[in-house]
SERO-4910 file (N, C-alpha, C, O; in steps of 0.05 Angstrom, whole numbers):
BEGIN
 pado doro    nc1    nc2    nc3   cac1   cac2   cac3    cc1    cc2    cc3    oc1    oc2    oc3
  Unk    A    855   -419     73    871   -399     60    881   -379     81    868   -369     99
  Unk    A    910   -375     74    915   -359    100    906   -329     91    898   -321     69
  Unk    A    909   -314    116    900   -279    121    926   -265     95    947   -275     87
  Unk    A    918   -249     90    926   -229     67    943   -219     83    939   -213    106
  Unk    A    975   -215     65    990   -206     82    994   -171     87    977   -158     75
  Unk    A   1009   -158     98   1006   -123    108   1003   -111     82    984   -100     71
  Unk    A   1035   -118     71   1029   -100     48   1009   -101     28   1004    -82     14
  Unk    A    996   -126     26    983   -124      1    952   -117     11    935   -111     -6
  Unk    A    947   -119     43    924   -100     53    923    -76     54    904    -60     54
  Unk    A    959    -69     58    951    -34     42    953    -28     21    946     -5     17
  Unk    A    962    -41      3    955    -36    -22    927    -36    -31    916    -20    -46
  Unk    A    913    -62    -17    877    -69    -25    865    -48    -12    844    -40    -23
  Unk    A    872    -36      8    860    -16     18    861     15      6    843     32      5
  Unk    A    887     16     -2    897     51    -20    873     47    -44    858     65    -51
  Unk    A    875     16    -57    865     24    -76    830     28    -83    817     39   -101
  Unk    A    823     12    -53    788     19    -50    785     52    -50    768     65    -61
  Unk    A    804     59    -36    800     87    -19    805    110    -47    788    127    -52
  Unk    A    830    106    -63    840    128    -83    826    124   -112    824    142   -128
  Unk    A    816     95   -115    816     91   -144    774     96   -145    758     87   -129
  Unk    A    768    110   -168    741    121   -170    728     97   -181    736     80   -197
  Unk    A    702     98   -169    689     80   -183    657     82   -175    642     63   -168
  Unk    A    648    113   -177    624    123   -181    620    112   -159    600     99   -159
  Unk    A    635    113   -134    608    109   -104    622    135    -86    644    142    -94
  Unk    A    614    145    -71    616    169    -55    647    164    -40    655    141    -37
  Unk    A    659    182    -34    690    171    -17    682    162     15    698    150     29
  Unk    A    659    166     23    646    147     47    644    118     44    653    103     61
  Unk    A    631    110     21    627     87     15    652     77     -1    649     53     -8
  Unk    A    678     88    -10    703     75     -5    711     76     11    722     54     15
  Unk    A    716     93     30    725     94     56    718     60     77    732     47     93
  Unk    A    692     56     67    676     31     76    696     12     67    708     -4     81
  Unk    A    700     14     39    714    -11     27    728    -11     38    729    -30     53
  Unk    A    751      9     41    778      1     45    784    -10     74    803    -23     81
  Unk    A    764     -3     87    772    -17    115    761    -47    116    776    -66    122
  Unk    A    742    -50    110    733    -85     91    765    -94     87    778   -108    103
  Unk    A    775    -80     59    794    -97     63    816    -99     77    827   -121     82
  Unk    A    829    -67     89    847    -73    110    841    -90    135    863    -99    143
  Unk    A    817   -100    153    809   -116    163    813   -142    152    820   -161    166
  Unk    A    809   -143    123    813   -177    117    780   -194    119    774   -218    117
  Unk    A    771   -180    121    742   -193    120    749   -217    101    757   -239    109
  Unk    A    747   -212     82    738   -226     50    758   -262     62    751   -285     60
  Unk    A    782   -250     74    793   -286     86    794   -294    110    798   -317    118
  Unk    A    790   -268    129    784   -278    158    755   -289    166    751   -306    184
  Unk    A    737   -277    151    712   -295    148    700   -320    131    686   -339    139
  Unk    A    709   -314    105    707   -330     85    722   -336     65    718   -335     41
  Unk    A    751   -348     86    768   -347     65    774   -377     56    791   -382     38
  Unk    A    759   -397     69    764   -427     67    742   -443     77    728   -434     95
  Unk    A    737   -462     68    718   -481     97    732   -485    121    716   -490    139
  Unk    A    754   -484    129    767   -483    146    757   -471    168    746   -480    188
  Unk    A    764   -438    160    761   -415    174    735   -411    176    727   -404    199
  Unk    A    720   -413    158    684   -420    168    677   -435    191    665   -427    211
  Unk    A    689   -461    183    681   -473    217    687   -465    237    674   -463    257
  Unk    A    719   -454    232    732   -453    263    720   -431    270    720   -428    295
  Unk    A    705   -407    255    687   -384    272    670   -399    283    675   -406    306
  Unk    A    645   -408    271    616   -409    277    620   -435    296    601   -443    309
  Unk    A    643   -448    299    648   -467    330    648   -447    353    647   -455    377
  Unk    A    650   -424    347    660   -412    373    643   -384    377    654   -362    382
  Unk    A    616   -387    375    606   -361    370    600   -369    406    601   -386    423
  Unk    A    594   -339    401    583   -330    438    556   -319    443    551   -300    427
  Unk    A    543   -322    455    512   -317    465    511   -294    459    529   -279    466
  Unk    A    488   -286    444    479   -260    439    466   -242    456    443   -245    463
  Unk    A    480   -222    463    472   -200    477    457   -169    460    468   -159    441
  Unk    A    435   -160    471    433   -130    455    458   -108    468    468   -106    491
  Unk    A    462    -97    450    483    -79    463    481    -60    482    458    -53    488
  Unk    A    496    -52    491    490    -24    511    471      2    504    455     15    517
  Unk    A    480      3    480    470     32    464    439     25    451    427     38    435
  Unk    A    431     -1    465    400     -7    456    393     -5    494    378     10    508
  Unk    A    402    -15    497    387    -33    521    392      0    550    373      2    566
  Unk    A    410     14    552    404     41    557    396     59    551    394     78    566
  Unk    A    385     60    518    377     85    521    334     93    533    313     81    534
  Unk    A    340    113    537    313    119    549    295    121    534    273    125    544
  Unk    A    298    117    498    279    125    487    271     94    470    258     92    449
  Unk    A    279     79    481    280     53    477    267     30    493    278     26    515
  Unk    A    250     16    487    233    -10    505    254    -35    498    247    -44    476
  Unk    A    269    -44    505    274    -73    499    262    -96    516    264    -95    541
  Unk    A    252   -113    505    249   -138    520    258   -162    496    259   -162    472
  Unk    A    266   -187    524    285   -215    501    262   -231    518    252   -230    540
  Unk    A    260   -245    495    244   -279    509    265   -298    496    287   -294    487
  Unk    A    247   -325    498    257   -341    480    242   -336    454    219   -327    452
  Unk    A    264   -345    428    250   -349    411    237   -371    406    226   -371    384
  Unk    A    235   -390    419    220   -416    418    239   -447    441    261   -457    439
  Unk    A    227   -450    453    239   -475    472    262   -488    465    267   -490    441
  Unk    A    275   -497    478    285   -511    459    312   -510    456    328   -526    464
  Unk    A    319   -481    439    333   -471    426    354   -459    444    351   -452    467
  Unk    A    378   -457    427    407   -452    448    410   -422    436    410   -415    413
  Unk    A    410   -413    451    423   -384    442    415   -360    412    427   -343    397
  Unk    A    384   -373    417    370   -357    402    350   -339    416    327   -346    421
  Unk    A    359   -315    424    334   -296    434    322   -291    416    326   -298    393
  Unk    A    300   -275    426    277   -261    416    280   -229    419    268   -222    440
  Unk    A    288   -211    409    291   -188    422    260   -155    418    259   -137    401
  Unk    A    255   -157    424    230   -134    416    249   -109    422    266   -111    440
  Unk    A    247    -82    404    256    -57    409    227    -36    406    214    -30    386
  Unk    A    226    -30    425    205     -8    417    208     20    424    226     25    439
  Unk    A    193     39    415    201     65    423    185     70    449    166     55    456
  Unk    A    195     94    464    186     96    490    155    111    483    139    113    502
  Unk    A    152    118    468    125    133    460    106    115    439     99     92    442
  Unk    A     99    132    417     79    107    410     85     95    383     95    108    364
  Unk    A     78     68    384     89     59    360     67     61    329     43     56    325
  Unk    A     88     71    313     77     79    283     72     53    271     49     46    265
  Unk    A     91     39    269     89      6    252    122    -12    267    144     -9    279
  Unk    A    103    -32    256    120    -62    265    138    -67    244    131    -60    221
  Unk    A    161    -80    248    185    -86    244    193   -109    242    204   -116    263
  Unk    A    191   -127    226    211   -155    226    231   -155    218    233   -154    194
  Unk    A    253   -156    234    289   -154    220    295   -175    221    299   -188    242
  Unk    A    300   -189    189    324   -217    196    348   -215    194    350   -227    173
  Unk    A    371   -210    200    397   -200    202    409   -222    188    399   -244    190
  Unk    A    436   -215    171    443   -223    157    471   -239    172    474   -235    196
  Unk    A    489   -257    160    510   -275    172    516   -290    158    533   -306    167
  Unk    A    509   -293    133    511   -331    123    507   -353    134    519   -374    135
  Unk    A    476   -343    149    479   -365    164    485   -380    187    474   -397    200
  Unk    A    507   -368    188    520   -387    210    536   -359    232    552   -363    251
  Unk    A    526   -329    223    547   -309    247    516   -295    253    495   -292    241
  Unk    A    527   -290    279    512   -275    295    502   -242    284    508   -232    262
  Unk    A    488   -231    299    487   -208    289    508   -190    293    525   -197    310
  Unk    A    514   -163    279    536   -145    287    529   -119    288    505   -113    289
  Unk    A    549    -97    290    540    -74    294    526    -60    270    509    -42    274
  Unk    A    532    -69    246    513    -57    227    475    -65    235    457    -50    229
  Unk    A    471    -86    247    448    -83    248    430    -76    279    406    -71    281
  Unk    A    449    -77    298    442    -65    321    437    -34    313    418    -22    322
  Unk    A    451    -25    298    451      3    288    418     15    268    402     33    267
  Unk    A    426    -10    255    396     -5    239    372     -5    247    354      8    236
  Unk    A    369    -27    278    349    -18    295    346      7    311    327     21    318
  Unk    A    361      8    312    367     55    328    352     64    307    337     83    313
  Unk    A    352     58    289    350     85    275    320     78    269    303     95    268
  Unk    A    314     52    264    288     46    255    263     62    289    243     76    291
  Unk    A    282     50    307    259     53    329    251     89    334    231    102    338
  Unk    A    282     95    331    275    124    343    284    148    321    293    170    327
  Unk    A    280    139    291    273    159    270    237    152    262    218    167    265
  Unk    A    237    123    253    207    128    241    187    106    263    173     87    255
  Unk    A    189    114    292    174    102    313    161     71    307    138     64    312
  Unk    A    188     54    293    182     30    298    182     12    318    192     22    338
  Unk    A    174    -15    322    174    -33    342    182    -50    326    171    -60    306
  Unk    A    210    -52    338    225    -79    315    230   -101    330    243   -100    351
  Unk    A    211   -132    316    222   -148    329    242   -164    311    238   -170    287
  Unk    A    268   -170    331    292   -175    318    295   -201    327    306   -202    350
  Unk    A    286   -231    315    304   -261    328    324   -262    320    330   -251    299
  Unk    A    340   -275    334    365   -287    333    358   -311    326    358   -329    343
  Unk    A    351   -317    293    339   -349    296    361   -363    294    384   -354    296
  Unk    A    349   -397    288    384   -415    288    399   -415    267    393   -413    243
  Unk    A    417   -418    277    436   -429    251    455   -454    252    459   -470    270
  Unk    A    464   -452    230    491   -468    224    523   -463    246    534   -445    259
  Unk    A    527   -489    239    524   -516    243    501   -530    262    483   -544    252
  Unk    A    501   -527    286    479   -535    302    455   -536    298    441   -551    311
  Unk    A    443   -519    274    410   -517    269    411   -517    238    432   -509    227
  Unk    A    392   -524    224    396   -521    198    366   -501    194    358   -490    214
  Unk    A    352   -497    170    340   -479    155    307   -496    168    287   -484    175
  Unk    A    312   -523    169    280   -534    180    276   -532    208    254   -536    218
  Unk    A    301   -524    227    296   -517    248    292   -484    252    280   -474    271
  Unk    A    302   -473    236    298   -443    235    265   -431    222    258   -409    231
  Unk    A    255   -438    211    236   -434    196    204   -433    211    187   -415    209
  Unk    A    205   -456    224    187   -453    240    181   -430    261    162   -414    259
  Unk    A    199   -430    281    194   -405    303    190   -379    291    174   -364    301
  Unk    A    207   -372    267    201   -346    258    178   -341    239    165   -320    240
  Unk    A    173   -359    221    143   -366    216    120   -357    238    102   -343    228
  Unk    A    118   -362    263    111   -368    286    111   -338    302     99   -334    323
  Unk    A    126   -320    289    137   -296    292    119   -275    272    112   -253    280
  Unk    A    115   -283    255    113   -266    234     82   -266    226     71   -249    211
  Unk    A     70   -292    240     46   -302    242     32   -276    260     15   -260    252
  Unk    A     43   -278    285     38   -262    310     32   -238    299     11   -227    294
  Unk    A     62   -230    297     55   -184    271     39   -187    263     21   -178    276
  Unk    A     29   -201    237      9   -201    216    -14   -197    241    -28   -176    239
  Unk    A    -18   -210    258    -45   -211    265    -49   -187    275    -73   -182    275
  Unk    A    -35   -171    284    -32   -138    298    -41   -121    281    -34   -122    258
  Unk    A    -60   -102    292    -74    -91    283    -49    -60    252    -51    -51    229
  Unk    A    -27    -58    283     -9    -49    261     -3    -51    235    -15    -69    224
  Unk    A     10    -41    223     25    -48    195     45    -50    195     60    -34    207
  Unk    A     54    -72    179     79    -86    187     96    -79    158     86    -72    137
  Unk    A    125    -82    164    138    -90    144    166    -97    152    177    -91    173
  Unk    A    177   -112    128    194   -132    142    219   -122    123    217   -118     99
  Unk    A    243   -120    139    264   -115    138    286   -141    128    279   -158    144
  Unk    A    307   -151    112    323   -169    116    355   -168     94    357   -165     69
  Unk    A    372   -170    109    394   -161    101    419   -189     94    427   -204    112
  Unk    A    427   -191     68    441   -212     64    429   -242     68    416   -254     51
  Unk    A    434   -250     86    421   -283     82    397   -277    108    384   -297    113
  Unk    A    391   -259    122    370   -253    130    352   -242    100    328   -246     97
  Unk    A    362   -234     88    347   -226     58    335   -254     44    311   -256     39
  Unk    A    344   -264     41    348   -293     33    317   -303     54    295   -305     44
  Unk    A    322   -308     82    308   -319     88    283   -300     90    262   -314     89
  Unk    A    278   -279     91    256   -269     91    233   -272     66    208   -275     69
  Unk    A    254   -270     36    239   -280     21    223   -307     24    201   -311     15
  Unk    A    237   -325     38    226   -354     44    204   -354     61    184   -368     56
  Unk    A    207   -336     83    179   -339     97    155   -317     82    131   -322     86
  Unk    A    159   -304     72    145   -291     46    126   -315     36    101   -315     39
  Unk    A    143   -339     23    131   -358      8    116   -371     28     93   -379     24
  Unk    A    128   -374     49    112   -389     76     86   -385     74     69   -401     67
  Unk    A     82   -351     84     63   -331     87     41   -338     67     19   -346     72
  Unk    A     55   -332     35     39   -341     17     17   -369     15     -6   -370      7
  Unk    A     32   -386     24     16   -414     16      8   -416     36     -8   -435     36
  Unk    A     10   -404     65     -6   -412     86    -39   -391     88    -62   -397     95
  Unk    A    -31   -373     80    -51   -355     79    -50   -333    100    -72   -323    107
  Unk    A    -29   -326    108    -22   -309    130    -16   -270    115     -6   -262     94
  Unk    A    -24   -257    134    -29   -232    122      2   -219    121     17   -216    141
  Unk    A     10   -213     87     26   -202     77     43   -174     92     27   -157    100
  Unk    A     63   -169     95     69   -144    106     62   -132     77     56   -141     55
  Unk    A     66   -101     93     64    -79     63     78    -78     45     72    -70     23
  Unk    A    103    -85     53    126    -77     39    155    -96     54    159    -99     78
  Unk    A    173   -106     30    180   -118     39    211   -104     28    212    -93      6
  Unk    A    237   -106     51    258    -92     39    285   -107     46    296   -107     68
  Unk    A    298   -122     21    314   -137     24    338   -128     11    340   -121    -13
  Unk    A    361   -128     32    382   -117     26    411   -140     13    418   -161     23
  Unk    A    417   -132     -2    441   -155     -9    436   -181     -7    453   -199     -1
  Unk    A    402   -186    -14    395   -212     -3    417   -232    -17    434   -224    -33
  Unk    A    415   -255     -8    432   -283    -15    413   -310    -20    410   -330     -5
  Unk    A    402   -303    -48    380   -324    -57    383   -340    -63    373   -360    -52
  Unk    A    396   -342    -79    413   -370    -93    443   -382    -79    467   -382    -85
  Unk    A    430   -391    -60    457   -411    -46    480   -436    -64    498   -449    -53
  Unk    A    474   -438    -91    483   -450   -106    507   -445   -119    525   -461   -125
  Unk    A    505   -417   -125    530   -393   -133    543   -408   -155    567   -413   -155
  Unk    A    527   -417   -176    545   -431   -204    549   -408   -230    558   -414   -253
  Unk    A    540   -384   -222    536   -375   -248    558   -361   -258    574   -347   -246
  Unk    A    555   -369   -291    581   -358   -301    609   -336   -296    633   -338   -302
  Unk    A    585   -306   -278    608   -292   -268    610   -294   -244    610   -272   -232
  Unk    A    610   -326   -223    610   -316   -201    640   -307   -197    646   -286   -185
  Unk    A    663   -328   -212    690   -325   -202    706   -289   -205    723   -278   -191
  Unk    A    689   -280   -231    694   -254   -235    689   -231   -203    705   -219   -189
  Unk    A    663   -234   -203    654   -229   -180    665   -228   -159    664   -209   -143
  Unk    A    679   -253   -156    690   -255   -134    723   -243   -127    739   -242   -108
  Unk    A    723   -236   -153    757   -213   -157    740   -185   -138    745   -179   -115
  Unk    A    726   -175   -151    714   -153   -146    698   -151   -105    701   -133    -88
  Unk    A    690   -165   -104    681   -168    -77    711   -167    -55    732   -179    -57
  Unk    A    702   -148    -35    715   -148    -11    710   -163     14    725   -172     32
  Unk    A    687   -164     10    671   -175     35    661   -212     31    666   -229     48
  Unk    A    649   -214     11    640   -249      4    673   -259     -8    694   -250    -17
  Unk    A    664   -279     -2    688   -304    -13    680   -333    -26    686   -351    -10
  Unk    A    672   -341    -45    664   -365    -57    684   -388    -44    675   -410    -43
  Unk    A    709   -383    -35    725   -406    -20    706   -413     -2    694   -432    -11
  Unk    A    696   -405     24    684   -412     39    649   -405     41    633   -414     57
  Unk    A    645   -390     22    615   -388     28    601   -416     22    581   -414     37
  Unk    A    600   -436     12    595   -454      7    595   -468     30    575   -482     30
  Unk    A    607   -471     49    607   -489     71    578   -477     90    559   -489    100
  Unk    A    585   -443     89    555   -440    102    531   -451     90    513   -462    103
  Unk    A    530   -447     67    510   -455     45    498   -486     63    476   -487     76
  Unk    A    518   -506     59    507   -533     60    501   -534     95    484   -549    105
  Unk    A    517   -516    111    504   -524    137    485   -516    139    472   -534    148
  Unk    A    467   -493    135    439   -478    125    417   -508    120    400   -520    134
  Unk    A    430   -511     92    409   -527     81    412   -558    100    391   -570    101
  Unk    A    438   -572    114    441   -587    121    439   -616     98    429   -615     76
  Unk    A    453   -643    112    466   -658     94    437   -673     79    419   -685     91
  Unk    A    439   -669     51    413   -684     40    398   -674     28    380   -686     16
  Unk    A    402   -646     30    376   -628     27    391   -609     -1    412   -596     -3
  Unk    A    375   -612    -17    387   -596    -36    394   -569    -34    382   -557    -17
  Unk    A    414   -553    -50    420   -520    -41    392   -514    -68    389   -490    -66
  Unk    A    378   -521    -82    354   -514   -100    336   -513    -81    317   -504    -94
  Unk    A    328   -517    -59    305   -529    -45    302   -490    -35    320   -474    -28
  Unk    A    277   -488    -38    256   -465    -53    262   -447    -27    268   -423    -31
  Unk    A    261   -460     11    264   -447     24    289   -442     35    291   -426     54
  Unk    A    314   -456     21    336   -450     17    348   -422     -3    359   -401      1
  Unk    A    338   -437    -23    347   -418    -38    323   -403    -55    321   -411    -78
  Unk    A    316   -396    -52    285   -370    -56    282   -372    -93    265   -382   -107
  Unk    A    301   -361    -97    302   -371   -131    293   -382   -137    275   -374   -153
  Unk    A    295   -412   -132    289   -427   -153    256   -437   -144    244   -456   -154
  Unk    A    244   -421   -122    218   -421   -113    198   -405   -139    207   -386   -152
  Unk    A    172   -413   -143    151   -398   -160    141   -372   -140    125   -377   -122
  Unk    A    149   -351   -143    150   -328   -141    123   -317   -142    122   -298   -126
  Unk    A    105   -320   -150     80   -310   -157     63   -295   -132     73   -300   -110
  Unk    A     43   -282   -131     30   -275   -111     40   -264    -85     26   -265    -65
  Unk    A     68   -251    -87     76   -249    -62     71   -207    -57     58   -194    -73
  Unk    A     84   -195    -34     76   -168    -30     99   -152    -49    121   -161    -57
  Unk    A     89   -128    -53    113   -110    -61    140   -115    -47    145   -116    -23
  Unk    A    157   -117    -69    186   -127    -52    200   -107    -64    192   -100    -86
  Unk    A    230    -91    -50    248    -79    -61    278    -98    -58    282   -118    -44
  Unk    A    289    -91    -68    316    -96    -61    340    -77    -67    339    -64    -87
  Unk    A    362    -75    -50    378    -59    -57    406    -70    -64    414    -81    -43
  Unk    A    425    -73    -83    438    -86    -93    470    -77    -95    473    -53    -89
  Unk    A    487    -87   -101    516    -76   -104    533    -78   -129    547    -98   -128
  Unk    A    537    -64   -152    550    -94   -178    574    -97   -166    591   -108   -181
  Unk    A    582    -92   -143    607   -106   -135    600   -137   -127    615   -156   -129
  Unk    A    571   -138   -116    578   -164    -95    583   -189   -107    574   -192   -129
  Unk    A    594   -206    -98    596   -237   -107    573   -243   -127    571   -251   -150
  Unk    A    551   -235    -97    523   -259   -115    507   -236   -122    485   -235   -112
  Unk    A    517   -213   -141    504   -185   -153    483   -200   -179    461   -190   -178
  Unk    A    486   -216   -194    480   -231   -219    456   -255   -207    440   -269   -218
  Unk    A    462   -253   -188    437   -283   -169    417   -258   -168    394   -259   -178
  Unk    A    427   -238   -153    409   -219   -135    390   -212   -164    366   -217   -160
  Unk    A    398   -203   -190    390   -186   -223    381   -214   -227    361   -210   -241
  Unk    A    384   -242   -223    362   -257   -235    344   -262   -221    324   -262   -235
  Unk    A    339   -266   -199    320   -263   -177    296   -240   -178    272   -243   -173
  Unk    A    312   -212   -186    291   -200   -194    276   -202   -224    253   -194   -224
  Unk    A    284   -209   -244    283   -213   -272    261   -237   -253    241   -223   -250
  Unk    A    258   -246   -249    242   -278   -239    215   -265   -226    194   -263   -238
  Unk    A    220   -256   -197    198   -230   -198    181   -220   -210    158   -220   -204
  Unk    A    193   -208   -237    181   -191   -253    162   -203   -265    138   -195   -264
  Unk    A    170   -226   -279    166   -246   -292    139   -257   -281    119   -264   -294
  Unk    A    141   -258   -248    121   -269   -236     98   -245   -237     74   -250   -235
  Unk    A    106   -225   -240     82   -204   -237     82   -190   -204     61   -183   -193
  Unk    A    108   -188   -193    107   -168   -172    113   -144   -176    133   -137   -189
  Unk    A     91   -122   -164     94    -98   -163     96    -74   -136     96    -77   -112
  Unk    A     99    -50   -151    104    -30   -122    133    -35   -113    144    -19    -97
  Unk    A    144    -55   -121    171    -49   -105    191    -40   -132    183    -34   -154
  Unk    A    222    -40   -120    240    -39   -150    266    -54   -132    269    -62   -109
  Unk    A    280    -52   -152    314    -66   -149    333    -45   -153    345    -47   -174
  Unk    A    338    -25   -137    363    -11   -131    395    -12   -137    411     -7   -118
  Unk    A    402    -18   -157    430    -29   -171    452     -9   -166    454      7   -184
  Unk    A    462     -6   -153    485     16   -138    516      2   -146    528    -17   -136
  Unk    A    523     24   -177    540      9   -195    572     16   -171    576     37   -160
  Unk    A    587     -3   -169    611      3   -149    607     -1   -125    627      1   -111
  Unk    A    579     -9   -112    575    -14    -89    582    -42    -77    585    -59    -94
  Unk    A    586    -52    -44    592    -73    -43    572    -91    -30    549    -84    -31
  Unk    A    577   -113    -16    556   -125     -7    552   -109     19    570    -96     31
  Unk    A    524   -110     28    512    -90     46    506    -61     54    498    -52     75
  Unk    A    514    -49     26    529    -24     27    497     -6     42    500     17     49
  Unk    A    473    -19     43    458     -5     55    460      1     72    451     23     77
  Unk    A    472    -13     89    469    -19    121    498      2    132    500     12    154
  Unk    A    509      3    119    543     18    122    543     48    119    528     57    101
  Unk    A    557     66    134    555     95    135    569    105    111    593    107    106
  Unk    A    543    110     96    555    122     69    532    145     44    509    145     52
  Unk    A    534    153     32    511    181     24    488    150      8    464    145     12
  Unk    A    502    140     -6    495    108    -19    462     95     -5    441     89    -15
  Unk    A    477     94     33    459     83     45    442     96     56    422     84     64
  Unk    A    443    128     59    426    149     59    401    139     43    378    133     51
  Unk    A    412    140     19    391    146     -4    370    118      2    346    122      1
  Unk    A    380     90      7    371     76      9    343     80     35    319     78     30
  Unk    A    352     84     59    337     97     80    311    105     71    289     96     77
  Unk    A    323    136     46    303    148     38    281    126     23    259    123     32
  Unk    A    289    114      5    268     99      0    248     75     25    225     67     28
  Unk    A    266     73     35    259     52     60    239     70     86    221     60    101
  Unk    A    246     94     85    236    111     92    210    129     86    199    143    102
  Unk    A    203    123     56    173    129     44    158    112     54    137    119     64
  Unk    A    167     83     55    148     66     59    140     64     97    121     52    107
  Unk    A    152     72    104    159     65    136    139     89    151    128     86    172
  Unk    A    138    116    131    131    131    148     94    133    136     72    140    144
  Unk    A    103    124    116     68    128     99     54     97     98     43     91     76
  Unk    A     54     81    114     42     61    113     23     65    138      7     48    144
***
């Protein structure tokens, strides 16, 4: 599908920015550049355009504004042998650390990390004196979900055993997969973080449900044209998009730690995210809640807005009182 043409990106844009819809004019402000950028078809606007990114991604670097500042420890290993262009990144504060950090960063899959979550580590390390470890695990096309699973398993094994208190961070299809090693955690017998905080997770890789196409009017950022292609390179050829550490949903839920989530009714998969927790509930998880931020879009936590403040704040009870 080709890119959206000028005028009708400023029009998609006037109308994120002018037209009300109960979210703060920060968090339209957010939208409207979503859509004057073109996200919604320069990322996912085809299988096409899916591939031709994630053919061409480039080695992941921490940024400058991590890796200089003074109040900051970084060290990269590998995240496991092997592997092409998956670091390991540790951020720690230069003083002493309060609690541990597992961030799975979000992509569909198949994109690298970006500035929304390089950012989220700043703030984690040197507001509530975390030690965040951040992989770059694999992805799509080149790696699928059984090659990913292991090393960060392998990861998360390690925190647990630290005397610290942990809790684990995951945003979009890092949301997605965190729940999965959750279930990991669960049936292996490995010690639970405190609290678990998933943002815009992406549970249901299947995306059949009655309002996704609606949804997908309303979304700036997801695209049902191409999100599907990430979907199947994830799960890879054979493997069902139901399959439990794929898609978390359709996993038995039971026994796992307090989970939150923070949600958008704009996003595509807003209705996966509200049955996923309805499923939860169902299972008998407690201490956490589902944050429904009516007009919000996908990620809106992670994005400079009063919206994602508030979210902080909650993310922030738990971070500082554990």
């Amino acid at each position: 599908m080709a890119p959206t043409g000028f005028i009708k990106r400023v029009f998609l844009a006037l109308g994120e920015l002018l037209v009300w819809n109960r979210t703060s004019f920060r968090a339209r402000l957010v939208s409207a550049m979503v859509r004057w950028l073109d996200v919604k078809q320069m990322r996912w606007g085809s299988p096409a355009v899916v591939k031709a990114i994630v053919d061409n991604k480039t080695p992941v670097k921490a940024p400058p504004e991590l890796l200089n500042d003074p109040e900051i420890v970084t060290t990269e290993s590998e995240l496991a042998s092997g592997l092409v262009n998956c670091p390991l990144f540790t951020f720690a504060p230069a003083g002493e650390t309060k609690v541990n950090v597992l961030f799975l960063h979000g992509g569909g899959y198949v994109h690298q990390p970006g500035p929304p979550h390089w950012a989220a580590v700043n703030r984690l390390v040197k507001t509530y004196s975390a030690k965040v470890t951040f992989p770059v695990y694999p992805k799509g096309p080149t790696y699928t979900y059984k090659d990913a699973y292991p090393p960060v398993l392998a990861v998360a094994r390690s925190l647990a055993s630290e005397e610290k208190d942990l809790v684990f961070i995951g945003d979009s299809a890092g949301g997605g997969f965190t729940a999965g090693i959750l279930l990991q955690m669960r049936d292996e017998g490995i010690r639970f973080p405190k609290h678990a905080f998933l943002i815009s997770p992406w549970v249901d890789l299947v995306m059949d449900g009655p309002e996704i196409q609606q949804q997908n009017l309303a979304d700036p950022w997801l695209n049902i044209e191409g999100l599907p292609v990430a979907a199947r390179m994830w799960a890879g050829e054979g493997t069902s998009l139901k399959e439990p550490l794929v898609s978390p949903y359709y996993a038995s839920l039971h026994s796992l730690p307090p989970i939150t989530q923070f949600i958008g009714t704009r996003e595509l998969i807003f209705y996966d995210q509200r049955r996923f927790w309805d499923k939860l509930q169902q299972a008998g998880n407690v201490g956490g809640q589902s944050i429904e931020v009516v007009g919000a879009i996908h990620d809106y936590a992670l994005a400079p807005s009063w919206e994602s403040e508030q979210a902080w704040k909650v993310m922030g009870e738990v971070l500082k009182g554990v």
